[in-house]
Structures are given as structure tokens and as C-alpha cells.
C-alpha positions as CSV (number, residue, x, y, z in Angstrom):
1,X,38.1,-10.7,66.4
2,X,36.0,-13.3,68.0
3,X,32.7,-12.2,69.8
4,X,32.5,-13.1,73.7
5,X,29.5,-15.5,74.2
6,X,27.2,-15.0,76.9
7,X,24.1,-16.5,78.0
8,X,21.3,-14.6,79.6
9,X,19.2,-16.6,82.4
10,X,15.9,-15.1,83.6
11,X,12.5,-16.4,83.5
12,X,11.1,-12.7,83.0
13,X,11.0,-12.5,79.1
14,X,11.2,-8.5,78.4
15,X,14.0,-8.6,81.1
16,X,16.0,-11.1,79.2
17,X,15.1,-9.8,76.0
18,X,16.0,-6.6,76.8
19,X,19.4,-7.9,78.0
20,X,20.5,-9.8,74.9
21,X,19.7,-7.2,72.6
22,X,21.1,-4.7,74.5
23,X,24.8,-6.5,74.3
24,X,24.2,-7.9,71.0
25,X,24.1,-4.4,69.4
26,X,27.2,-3.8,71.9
27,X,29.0,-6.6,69.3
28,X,28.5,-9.5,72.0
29,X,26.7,-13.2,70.8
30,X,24.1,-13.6,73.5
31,X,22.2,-16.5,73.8
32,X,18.6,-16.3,75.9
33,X,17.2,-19.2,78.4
34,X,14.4,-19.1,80.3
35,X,15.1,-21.4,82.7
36,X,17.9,-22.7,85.0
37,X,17.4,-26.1,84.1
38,X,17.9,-25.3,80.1
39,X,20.9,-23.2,80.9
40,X,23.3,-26.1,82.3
41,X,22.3,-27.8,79.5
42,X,23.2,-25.0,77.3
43,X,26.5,-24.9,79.0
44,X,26.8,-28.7,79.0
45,X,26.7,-28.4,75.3
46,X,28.6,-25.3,74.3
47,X,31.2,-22.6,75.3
48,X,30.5,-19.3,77.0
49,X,32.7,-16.9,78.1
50,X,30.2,-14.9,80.4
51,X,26.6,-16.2,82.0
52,X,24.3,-13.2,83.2
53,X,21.8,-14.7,85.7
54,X,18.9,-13.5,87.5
55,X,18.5,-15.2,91.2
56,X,14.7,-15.3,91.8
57,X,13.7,-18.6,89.2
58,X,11.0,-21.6,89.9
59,X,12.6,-25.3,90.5
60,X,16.1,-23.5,90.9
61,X,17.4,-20.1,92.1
62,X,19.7,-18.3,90.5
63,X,22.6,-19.4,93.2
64,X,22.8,-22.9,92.9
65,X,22.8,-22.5,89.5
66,X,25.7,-20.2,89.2
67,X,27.7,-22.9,91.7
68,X,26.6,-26.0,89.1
69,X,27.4,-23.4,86.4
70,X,31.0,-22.5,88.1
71,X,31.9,-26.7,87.9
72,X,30.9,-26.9,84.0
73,X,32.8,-23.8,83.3
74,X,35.4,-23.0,86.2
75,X,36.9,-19.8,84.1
76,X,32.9,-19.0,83.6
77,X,32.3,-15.0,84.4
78,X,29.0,-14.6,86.0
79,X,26.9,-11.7,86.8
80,X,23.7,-12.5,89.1
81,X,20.8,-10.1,89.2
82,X,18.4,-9.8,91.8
83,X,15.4,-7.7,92.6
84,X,15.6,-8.2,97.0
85,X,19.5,-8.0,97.5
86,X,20.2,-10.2,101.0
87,X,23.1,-10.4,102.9
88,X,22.6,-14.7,102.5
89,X,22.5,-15.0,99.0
90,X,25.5,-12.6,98.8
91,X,27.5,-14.3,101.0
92,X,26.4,-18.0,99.3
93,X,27.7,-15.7,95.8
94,X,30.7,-14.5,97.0
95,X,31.6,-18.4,97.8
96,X,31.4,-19.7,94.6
97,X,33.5,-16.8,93.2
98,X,31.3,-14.8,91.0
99,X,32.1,-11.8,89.3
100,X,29.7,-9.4,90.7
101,X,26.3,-9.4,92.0
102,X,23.7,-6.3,90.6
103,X,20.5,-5.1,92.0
104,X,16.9,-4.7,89.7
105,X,16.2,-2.6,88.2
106,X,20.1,-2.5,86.4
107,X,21.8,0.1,84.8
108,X,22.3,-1.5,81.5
109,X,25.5,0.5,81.4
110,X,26.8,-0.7,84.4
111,X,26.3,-3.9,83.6
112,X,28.4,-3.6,80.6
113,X,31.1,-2.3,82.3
114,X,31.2,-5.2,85.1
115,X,30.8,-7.5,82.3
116,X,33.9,-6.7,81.0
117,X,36.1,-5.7,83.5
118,X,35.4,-9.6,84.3
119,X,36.3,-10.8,80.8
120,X,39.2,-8.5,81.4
121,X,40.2,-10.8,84.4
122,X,40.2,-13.7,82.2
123,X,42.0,-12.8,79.5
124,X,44.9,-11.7,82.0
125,X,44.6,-15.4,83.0
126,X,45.0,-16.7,79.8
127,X,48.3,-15.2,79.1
128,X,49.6,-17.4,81.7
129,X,48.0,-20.4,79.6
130,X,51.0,-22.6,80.0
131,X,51.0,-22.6,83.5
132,X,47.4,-23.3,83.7
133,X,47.2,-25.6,81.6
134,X,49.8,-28.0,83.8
135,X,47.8,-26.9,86.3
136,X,44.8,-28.4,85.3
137,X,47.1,-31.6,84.0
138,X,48.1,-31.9,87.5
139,X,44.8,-31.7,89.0
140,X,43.4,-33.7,86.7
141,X,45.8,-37.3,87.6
142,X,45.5,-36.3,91.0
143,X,41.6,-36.4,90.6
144,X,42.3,-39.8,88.7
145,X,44.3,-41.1,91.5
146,X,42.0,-40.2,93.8
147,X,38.8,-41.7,92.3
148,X,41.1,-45.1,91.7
149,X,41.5,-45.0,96.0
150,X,38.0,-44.4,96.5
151,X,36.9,-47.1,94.2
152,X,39.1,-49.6,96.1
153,X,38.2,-48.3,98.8
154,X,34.9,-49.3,98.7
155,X,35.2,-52.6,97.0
156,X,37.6,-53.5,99.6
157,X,35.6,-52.4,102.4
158,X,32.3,-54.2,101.1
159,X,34.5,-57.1,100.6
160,X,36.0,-57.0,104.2
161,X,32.6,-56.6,105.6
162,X,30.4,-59.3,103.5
163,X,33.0,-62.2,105.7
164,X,31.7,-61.0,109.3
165,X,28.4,-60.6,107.7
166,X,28.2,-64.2,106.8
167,X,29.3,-65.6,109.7
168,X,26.7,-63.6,112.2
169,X,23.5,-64.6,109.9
170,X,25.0,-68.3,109.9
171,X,25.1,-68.2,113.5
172,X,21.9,-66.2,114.2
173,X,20.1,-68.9,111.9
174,X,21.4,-71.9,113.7
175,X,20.7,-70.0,117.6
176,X,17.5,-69.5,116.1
177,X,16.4,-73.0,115.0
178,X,17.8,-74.5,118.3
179,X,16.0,-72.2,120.4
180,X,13.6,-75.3,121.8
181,X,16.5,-77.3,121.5
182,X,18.7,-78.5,124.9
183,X,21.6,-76.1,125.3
184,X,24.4,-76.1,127.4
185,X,24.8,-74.1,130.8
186,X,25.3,-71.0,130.3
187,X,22.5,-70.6,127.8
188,X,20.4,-72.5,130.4
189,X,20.7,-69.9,133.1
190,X,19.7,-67.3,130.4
191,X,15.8,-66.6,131.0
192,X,13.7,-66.6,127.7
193,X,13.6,-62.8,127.6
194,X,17.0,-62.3,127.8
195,X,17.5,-65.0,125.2
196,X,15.4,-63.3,122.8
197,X,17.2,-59.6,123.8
198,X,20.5,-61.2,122.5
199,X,18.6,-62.9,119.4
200,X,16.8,-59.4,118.6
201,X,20.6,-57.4,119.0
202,X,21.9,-60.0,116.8
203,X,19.4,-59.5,114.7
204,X,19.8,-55.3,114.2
205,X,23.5,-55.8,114.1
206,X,23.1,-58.1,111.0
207,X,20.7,-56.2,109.2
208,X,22.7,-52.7,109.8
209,X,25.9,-54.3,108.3
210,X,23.4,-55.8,105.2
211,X,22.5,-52.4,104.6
212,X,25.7,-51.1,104.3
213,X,27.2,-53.2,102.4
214,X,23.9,-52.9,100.0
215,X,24.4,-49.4,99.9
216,X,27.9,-49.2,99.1
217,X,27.4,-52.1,96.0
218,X,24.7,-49.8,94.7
219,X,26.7,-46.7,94.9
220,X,29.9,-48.4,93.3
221,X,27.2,-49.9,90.1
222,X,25.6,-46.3,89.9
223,X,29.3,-44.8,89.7
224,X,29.9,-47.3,87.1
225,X,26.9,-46.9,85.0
226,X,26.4,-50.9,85.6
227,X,22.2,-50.2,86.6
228,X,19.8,-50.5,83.9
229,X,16.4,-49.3,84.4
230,X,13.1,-50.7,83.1
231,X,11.0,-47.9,82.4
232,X,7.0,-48.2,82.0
233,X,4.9,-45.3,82.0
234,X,3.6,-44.9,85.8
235,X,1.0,-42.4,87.4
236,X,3.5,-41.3,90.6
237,X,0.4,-40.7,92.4
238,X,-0.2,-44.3,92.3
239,X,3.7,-44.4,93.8
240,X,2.1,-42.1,97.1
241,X,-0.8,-44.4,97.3
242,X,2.1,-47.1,98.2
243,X,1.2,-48.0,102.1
244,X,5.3,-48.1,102.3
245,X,5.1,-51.4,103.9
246,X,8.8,-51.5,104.5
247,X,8.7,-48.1,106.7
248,X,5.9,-49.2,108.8
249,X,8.0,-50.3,112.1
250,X,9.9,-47.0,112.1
251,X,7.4,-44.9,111.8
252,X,5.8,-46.7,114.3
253,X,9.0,-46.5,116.4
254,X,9.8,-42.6,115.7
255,X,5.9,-42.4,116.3
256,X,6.2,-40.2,113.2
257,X,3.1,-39.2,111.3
258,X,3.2,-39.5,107.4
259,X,0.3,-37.2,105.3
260,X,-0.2,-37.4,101.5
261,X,-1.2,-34.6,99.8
262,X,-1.5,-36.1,95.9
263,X,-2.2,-33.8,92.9
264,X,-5.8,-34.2,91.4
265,X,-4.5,-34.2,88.1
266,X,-5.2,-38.0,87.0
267,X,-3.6,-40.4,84.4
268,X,-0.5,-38.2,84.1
269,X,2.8,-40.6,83.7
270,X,6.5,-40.1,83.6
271,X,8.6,-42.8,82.2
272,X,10.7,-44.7,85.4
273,X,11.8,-47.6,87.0
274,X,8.6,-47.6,89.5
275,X,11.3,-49.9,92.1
276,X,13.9,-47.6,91.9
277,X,11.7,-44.5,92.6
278,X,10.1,-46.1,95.3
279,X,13.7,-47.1,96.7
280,X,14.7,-42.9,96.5
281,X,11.0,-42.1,98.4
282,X,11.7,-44.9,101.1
283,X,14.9,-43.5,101.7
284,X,13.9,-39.6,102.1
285,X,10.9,-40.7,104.6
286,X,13.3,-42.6,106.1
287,X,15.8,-40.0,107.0
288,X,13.0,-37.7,107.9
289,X,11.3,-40.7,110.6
290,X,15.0,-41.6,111.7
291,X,17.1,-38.3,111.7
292,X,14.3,-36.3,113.5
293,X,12.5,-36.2,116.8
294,X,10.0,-38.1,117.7
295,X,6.0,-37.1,116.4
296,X,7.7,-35.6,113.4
297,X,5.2,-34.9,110.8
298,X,6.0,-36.3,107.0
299,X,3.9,-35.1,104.4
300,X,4.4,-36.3,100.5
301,X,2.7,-33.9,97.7
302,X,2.8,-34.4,94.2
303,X,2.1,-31.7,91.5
304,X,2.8,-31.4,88.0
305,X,5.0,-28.7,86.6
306,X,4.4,-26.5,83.0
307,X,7.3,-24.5,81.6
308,X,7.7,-23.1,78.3
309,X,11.1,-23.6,76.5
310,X,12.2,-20.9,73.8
311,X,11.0,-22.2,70.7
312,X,7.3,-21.9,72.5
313,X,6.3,-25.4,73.6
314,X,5.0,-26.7,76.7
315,X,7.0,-29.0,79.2
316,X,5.4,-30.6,81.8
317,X,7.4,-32.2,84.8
318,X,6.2,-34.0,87.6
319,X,7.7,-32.6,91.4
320,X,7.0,-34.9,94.2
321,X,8.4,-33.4,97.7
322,X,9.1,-34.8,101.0
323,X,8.6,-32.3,104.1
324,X,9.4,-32.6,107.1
325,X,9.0,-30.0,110.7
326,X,12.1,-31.5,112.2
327,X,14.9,-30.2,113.0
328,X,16.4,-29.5,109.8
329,X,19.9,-29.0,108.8
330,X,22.8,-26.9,109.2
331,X,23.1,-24.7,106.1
332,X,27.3,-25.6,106.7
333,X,26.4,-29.3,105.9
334,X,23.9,-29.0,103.0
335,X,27.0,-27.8,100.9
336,X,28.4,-31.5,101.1
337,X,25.0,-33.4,101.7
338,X,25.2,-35.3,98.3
339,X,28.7,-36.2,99.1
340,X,29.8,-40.1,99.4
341,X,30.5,-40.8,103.1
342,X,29.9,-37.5,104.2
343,X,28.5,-38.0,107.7
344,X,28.2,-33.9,108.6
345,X,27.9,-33.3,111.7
346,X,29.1,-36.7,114.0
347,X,27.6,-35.6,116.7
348,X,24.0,-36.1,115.3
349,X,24.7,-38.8,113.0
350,X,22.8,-42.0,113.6
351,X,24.6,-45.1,111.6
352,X,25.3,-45.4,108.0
353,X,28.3,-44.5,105.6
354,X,26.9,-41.2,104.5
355,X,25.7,-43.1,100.9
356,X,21.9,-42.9,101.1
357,X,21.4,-39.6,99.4
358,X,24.0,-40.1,96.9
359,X,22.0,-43.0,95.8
360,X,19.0,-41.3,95.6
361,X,20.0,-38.6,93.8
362,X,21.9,-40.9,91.1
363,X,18.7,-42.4,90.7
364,X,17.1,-39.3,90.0
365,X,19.2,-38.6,87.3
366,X,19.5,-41.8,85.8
367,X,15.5,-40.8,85.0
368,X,16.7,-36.9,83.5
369,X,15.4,-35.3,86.6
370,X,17.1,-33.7,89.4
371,X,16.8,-34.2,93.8
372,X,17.2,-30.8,95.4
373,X,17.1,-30.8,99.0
374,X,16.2,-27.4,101.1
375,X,16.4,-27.2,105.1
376,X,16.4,-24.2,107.5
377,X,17.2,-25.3,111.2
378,X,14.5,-26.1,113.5
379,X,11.8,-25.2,110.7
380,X,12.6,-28.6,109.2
381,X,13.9,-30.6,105.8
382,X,12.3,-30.7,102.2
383,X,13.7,-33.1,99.6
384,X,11.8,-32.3,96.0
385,X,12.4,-34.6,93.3
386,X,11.4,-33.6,89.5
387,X,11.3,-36.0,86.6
388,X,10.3,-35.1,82.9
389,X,7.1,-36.2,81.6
């Protein structure tokens, strides 16, 4: 008979040791991790029938990582463990449709008993393997079908909107240049202030339909895998030290303040694109001036990160955040915040197609590294980006 794989998550070694030992002399093949971040790629790689997880872990808790875990493995049984039980995070675990949720310390016992009364569940599943499997058939060439649309979608929509775009910068140029020129009568009985109003809203107009358009080409390339980064080692705190040029007239406008808090740690470099990275920060202080009220306070920190990984050597990452004390976001929304033309909430939406965060957290993964975003309403917004050394 065929042992049931499980993987043990917890960054407590004697907890997880004690775990794995405990089902492997109970004729299960347990695998430990000590991180998150190593599980999915354990799971990415291999099969498991079970994933045992504790909740409290550093750069990602054990929630989220049961909800990426559930979309690897969909038929995944997963046990989360958690020393301060909360209504939230049982709630959030109940969502994603795990199999039970245990307090610390656990009766090992128990444990083994939930454990398999949820490989039980499975297996009852499987017997109806036919019908689940043209199930998943269907789903699968409706997905297809689906991605096909959206991909039209978009091209035809960045098509549609390049004509219009054309025209109005053609215009706006020639108006321009003829300001000083003689013009007929109705422009004559315009004064030069209101001349320069229409100019100026011609002007905003344009540059908001560029930057669609520019954001929906980008997205469709990323999709595609059509981007190809040039990576040079770079210090990212020489990235902060960036005066963000681009950002100035907003933050200006918002009347936002921006802080950098840079790790002392010097000469430490990660691999990247230094243009593309600079691209994902512009865009997260961005939302933060744009999306918030005015005098909101953006600070950027940089640290560097040490884990150990299970053979016993040392991985360092480097974390940059970006923080803001604005408003922050409903936790309803955050579910779908990665999502292409997801706008959320409509009511506070400001412009755009929903694609800038997508982007950014392509990017971020294009360079092995992940973009998490965290946000409790009215206490504000953090977006933390980590990228391997």
C-alpha cells in the first residue's frame, strides 16, 4: 500500500520535528520545511496528499499559504496550527476550504485522527474519478476559452484606443505650436487663461489614455513571457536614494510626504532589472500619494532578510516596503487586489484599468521574489516586496 505524503510547515524546529517523526513512525512519508516560501516550492515540485501548517511564520503566515497551497493542489488536505486561535484567521481558513484548524499545544493524537478522517474525504472523492476528471476537462477549456477572450480583449481594446490617442496628441501639438499664431474667432474671444485651461485638460486627457494603453501592452508581454530583463547586480538602497523624479508633481499635488528609512547594511546586491524595479516602487508610491488623502505620509525601508533552509545554509533576501497611514483597504477587496481590471470598490476608484498591481507583482516574480500587500482600514496600506540575493 502506498504511504500518504504530507508536508510539515513550521518555522519552530522541535515542533516540526516532533510532527514528522511522530507520523512517520505512524507509517506516513513526511517531508519537513521551515518556511512558507520553501513549501510552495515543495508542492510546485512534487505530490502530497496532506500539508500540516502552522499559521504564525516571518514573510508569510500560515493562511495565505494554505490558499496559494489550495490552487497548486485543489484536492490538498490541510491542517493549520496555531498557538492564538482568532475568530479572523478562522474565518479567512474556513474560506479557502481547509480541513480543520488546531490550537498549540496539539494533541498529537488528535491530530492523527483529523488527518485522516480528511484523507478519508478524499479517497471517497476519488471513487467518483470519472466524473471528476470530466470535470476538471470541462473546466479546463472553459478556462482556455476564457483566457483566449481576455487576450482579445485587451489587444482589441489597446488597439481601439491607440486611434483616438493619436489623433488628440496630433491636435494638441499643432494648437500648441499655433498658440502665437492668428486664430479664428472663436479662439479669439477665448482669453489666454482659458486657452491654456483647455490646452492643460487636453493635455491630462492624453496622457491618461497613454497610460493605459502602456499598461495594458505591458500586462499582455508579461502574460506572454515576451519581457526580458537585464540583470546587474544593484545595491537597492541606492534604488531609495532615487529622488523619484517622475513622482515629484504628485506628491506635490497630494501634498504627500515621502521618508526613507534605508538599511545600514552597505554593498549588499540582488540581481535585477534596476528599471523595472524602479517602475514597481513608482507605481506603489504612486497609489499610496494618489489613492489616499491629502498629507499622507509615505515611508520606504529597506532590510535584508536571513533564513536557514533544511540542509543548514544561510539565505539572505532583501524586503523593501512601502507604508502608508491612509486609508487603507477593505479586507473584501484585498482578496482580488492582484486581479487584472479589478477596480474594487467604484466608488473610490480614481482612473485606470485595475492593471497597475498586476504589473508590479509580475515583475516581482520575473526577479524570484514575491509582492505581498497588507492593509487594515483607516490604519493604512503596506506593499513589501522581497527579492533573493
Amino acid at each position: 500500500m502506498t504511504k500518504n505524503k504530507v508536508l510539515v510547515v513550521d518555522d519552530d524546529v522541535e515542533m516540526r520535528d516532533l510532527t514528522t517523526r511522530y507520523l512517520e513512525r505512524r507509517g506516513y512519508n513526511t517531508i519537513g520545511a521551515e518556511s512558507a516560501l520553501l513549501g510552495l516550492r515543495l508542492l510546485g515540485k512534487d505530490h502530497f496528499d496532506a500539508l500540516i501548517s502552522d499559521i504564525k511564520m516571518p514573510h508569510m503566515d500560515g493562511v495565505e499559504f494554505a490558499r496559494k497551497a489550495k490552487e497548486l493542489s485543489p484536492n490538498l488536505v490541510i491542517l493549520l496550527l496555531t498557538g492564538h486561535a482568532s475568530f479572523d484567521s478562522a474565518q479567512q481558513a474556513i474560506k479557502i476550504g481547509i480541513h480543520d484548524y488546531l490550537t498549540k499545544p496539539v494533541d498529537m493524537g488528535k491530530l492523527q485522527e483529523s488527518l485522516e478522517e480528511g484523507l478519508s474525504r478524499v479517497e471517497e472523492k476519488k471513487n467518483s474519478l470519472e466524473y471528476y476528471l470530466k470535470l476538471e476537462k470541462e473546466i479546463k477549456e472553459d478556462k482556455a476559452r476564457l483566457d483566449a477572450m481576455k487576450e482579445e480583449l485587451i489587444t482589441l481594446i489597446s488597439h481601439e484606443l491607440r486611434t483616438p490617442v493619436t489623433i488628440i496628441s496630433a491636435c494638441f501639438d499643432l494648437l500648441k505650436d499655433t498658440m502665437d499664431m492668428p486664430s479664428g474667432e472663436k479662439m479669439k474671444s477665448l482669453g489666454e487663461d482659458e486657452k491654456k485651461n483647455i490646452l492643460s485638460s487636453i493635455e491630462k486627457g492624453r496622457l491618461r489614455l497613454i497610460n493605459i494603453i502602456d499598461d495594458i501592452n505591458c500586462y499582455l508581454n508579461l502574460s506572454k513571457g515576451q519581457v526580458k530583463l537585464e540583470r546587474n547586480p544593484v545595491d537597492f538602497n541606492s534604488i531609495l536614494e532615487n529622488n523619484f523624479v517622475a513622482l515629484k508633481s504628485l506628491i506635490h499635488e497630494r501634498k504627500a510626504v515621502l521618508k526613507k528609512e534605508l538599511n545600514e547594511t552597505k554593498g549588499i546586491k540582488a540581481s535585477i532589472c534596476k528599471e523595472k524595479i524602479i517602475d514597481v516602487l513608482e507605481r506603489l508610491i504612486a497609489n499610496a500619494a494618489f489613492h489616499n488623502p491629502e498629507g499622507t505620509e509615505i515611508i520606504l525601508r529597506t532590510a535584508v532578510i536571513s533564513e536557514k533552509n533544511k540542509y543548514g545554509s544561510e539565505k539572505k533576501s532583501i524586503e523593501i516596503t512601502v507604508s502608508d497611514n491612509g486609508r487603507g483597504i477593505d479586507r473584501a477587496l484585498l482578496e482580488d487586489i492582484f486581479t487584472p481590471f479589478s477596480a474594487g470598490d467604484l466608488g473610490r476608484h480614481k482612473g485606470g484599468v485595475g492593471m497597475g498591481l498586476c504589473i508590479c507583482k509580475k515583475i516581482i516574480e520575473l526577479h524570484n521574489g514575491s509582492l505581498i500587500l497588507s492593509s487594515e482600514e483607516g490604519k493604512g496600506t503596506t506593499a513589501t516586496i522581497t527579492v533573493p540575493i
